[in-house]
C-alpha positions as CSV (number, residue, x, y, z in Angstrom):
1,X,-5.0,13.0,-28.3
2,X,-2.8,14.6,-31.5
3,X,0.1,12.5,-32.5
4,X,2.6,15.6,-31.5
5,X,1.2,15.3,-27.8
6,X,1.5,11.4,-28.0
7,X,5.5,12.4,-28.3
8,X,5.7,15.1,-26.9
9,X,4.3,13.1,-23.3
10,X,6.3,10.1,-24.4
11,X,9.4,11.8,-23.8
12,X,8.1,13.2,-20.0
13,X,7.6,9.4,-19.7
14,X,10.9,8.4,-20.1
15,X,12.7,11.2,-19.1
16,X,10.6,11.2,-15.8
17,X,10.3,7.8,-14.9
18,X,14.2,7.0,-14.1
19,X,14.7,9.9,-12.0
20,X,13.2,10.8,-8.4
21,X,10.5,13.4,-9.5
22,X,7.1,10.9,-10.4
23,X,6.5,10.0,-13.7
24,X,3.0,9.6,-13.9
25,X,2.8,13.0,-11.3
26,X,4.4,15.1,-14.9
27,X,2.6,13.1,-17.2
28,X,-0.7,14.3,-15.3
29,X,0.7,17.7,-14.9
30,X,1.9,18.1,-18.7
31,X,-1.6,16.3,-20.1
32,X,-3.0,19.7,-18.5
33,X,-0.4,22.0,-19.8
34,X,-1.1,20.6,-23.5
35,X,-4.7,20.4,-23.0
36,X,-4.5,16.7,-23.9
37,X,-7.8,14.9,-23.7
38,X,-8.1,12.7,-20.6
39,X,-10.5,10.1,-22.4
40,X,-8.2,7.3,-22.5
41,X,-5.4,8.8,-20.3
42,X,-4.5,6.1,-18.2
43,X,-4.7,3.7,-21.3
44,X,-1.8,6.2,-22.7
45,X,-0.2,6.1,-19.3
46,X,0.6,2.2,-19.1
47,X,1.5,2.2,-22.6
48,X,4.7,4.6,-21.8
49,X,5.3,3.0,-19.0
50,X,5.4,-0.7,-20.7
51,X,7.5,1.6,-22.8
52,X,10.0,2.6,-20.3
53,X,10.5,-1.2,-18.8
54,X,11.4,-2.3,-22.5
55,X,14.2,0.3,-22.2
56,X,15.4,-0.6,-18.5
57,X,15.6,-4.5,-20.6
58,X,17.8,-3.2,-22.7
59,X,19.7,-1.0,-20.5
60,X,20.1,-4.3,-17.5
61,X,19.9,-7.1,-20.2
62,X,23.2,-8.2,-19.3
63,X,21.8,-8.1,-15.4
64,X,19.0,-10.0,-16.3
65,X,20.1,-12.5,-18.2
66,X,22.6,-13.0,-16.0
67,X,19.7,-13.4,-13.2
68,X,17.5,-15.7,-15.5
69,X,20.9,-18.0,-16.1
70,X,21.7,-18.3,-13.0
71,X,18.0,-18.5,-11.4
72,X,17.2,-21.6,-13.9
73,X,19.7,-24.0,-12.2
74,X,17.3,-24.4,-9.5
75,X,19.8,-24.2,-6.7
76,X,20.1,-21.2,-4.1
77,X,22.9,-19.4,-5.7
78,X,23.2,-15.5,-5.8
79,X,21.0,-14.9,-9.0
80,X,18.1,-17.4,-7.0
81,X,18.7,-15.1,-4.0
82,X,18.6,-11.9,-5.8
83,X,15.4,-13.1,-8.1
84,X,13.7,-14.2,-4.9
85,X,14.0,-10.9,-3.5
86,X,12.6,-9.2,-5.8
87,X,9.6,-11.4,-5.5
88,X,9.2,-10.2,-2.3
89,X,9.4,-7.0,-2.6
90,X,6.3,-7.4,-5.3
91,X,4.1,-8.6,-2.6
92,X,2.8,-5.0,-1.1
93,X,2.0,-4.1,-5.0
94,X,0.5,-6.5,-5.6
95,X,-1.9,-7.1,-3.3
96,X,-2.5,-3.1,-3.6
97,X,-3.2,-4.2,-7.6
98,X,-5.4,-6.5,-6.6
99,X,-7.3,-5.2,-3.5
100,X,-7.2,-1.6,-4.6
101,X,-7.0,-1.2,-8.1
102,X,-10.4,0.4,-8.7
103,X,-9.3,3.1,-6.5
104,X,-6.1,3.8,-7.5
105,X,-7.5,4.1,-10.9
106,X,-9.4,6.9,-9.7
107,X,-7.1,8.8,-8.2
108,X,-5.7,9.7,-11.8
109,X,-8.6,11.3,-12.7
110,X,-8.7,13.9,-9.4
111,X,-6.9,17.7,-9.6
112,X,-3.4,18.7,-9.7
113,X,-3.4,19.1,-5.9
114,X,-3.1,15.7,-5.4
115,X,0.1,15.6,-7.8
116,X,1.8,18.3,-5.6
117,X,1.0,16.5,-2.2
118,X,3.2,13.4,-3.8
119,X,5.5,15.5,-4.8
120,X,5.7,16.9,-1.4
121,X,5.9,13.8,0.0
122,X,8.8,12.6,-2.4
123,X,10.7,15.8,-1.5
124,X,10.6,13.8,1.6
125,X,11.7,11.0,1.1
126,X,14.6,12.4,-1.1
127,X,15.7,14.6,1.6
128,X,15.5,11.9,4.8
129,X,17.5,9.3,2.8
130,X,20.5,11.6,2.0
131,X,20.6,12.7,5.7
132,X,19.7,9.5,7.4
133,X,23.3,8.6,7.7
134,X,24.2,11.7,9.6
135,X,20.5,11.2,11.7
136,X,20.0,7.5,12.3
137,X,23.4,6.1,11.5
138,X,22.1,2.8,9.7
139,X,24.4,0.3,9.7
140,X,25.6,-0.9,6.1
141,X,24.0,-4.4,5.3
142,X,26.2,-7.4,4.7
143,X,23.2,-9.5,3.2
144,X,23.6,-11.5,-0.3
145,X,23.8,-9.2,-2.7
146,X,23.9,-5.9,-1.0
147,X,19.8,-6.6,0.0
148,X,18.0,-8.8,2.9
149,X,15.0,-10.1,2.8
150,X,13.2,-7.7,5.1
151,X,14.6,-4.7,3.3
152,X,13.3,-6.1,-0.1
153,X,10.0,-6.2,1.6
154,X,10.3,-2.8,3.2
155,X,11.5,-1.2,-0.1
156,X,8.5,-3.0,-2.3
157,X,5.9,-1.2,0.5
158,X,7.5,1.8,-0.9
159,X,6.5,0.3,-4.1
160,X,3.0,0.4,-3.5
161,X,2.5,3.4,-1.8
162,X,4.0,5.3,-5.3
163,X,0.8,4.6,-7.0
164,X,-0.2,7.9,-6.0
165,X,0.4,10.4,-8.8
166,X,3.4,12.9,-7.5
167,X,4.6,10.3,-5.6
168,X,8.2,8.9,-7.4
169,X,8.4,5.2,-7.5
170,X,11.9,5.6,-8.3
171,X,12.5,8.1,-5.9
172,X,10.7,6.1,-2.9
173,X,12.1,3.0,-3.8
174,X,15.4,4.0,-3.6
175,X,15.3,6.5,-0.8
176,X,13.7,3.8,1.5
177,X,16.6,1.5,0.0
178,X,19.1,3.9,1.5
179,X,17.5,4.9,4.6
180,X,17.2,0.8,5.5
181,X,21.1,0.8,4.9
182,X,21.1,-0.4,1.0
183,X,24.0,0.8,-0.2
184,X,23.4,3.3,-3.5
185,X,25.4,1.1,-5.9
186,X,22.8,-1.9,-5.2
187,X,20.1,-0.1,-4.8
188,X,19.9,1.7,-8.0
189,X,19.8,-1.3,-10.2
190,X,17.4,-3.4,-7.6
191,X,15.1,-0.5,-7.5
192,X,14.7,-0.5,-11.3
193,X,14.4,-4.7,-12.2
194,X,11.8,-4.5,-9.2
195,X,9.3,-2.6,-11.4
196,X,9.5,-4.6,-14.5
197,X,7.2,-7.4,-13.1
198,X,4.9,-5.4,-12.5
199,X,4.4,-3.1,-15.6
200,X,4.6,-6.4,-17.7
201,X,2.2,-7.9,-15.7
202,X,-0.5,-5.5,-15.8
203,X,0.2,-4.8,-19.6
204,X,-0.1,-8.3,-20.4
205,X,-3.4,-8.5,-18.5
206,X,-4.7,-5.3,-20.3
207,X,-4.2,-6.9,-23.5
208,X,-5.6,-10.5,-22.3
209,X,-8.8,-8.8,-21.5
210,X,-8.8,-6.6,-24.7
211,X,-8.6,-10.2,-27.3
212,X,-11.0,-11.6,-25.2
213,X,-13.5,-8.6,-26.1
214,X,-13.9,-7.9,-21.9
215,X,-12.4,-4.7,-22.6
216,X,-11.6,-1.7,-24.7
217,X,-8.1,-0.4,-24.7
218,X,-6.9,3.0,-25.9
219,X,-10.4,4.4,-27.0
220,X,-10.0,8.2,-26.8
221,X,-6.4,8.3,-27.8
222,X,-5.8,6.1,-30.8
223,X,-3.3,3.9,-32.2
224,X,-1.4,5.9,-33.6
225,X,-0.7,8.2,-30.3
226,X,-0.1,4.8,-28.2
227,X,2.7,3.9,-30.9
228,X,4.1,7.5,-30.8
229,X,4.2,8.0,-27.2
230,X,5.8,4.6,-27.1
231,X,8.3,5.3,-29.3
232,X,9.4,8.5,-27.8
233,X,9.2,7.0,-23.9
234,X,11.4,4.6,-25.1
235,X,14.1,6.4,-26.7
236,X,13.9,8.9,-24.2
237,X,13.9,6.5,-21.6
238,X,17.2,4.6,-23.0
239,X,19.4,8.0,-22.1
240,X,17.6,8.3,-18.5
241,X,17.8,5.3,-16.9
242,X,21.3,4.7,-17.9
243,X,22.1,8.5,-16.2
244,X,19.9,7.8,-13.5
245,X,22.1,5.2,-12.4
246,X,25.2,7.5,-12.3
247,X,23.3,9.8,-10.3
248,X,22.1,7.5,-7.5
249,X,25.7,6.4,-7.5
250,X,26.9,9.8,-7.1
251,X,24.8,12.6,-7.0
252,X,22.9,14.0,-3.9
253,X,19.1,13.5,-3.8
254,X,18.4,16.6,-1.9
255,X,18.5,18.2,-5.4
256,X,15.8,16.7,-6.6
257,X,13.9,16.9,-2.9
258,X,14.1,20.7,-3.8
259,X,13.0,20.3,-7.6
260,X,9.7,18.5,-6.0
261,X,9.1,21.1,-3.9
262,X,9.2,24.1,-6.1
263,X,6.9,22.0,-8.7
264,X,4.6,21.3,-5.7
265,X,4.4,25.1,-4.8
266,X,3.7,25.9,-8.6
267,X,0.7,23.4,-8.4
268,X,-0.7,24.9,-5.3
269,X,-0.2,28.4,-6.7
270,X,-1.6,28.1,-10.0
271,X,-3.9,24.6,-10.0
């Protein structure tokens, strides 16, 4: 991979990865449009991803710390309530990481088409959760901090079904949120602190297996594209997530429903 693709995907990471549209669907669909080499792709991929987490840190770390604070008294208070949550809703990812990961791998290295039927699908999504007050009339949730349990649990299923390229984990996470009854304002910032666990989580096992020689990491793209594409997903990814937040608060999904669409019909016209 040259170093100016390395950026050049790096800010499609960041960009991407706050709003409803799939990051790793555009990252897959922009490694073909630069004819980026695909040895080492998915190496590249988790990279700007970790990337992308490091920037919703600094863009929550008040949140956080906040939650960590709070959590550390050991006693059920909000930030123990909200912390445990969040826990739940990791469960359906990670047994998919787990169970599934082999497969899931593979799915990166298959056509275009499959990027447009996630797409597709997040249209969806995006579309059903701006009208699912008007169609199914959910009622408002008056849980601890804006979240139950069960839709913690519901949302995090979202999680894991977002594996699939084209398919936004943002854009699922949240739409689910709101067609449950999570109101926007509490979904946004759940739907983004969910995700961090993760990303670290499978980084940090990456890199485990890489000291311990079990494992190769980056071969094909280099070090100096992983620190590049970093770099750029992060500053990129500073400016997105803090106007993603705005837009869930305010905007209408549909528009992005529609931007998925017309990306999905440009797959399926010209993959």
């Amino acid at each position: 991979m040259e170093w100016w693709q390395a950026i050049l995907l790096g800010i499609v990471q960041g960009l991407t990865e706050f709003l409803p549209v799939s990051s790793s669907g555009h990252l897959m669909i922009f490694k073909e449009l630069l004819g980026a080499d695909a040895e080492g792709f998915l190496d590249f991929t988790v990279t700007v991803h970790l990337a992308t987490v490091v920037a919703t840190i600094v863009v929550f770390w008040n949140a956080i710390w906040t939650l960590l604070k709070g959590f550390f008294k050991f006693k059920y208070n909000d930030e123990t309530d909200y912390v445990c949550k969040i826990l739940v809703s990791l469960i359906p990812v990670a047994l998919v990481g787990f169970l599934l990961k082999d497969q899931v791998n593979a799915l990166f290295g298959e056509s275009l088409t499959l990027v447009g039927v996630g797409l597709v699908i997040t249209a969806g999504l995006l579309f059903f959760s701006d009208n699912a007050g008007r169609w199914l009339k959910p009622s408002r949730t008056q849980a601890r901090n804006g979240i139950s349990y069960w839709q913690a649990f519901v949302v995090g299923i979202a999680q894991a079904f977002a594996v699939m390229p084209g398919v936004s984990r943002s854009g699922s996470t949240i739409a689910t949120g709101l067609i449950t009854g999570v109101k926007r304002e509490n979904m946004a910032q759940f739907s983004f602190l969910m995700v961090l666990i993760p990303i670290i989580g499978e980084q940090s096992l990456d890199l485990l297996k890489v000291a311990m020689g079990n494992e190769t990491f980056g071969g094909g793209v280099g070090p100096l594209a992983l620190c590049l594409g970093f770099v750029a997903a992060f500053i990129s990814g500073l400016f997105a997530c803090r106007w993603m937040v705005s837009i869930v608060k305010k905007a209408k999904l549909s528009w992005f429903a529609l931007y998925c669409l017309v990306v999905a019909l440009l797959i399926f016209v010209l993959a």
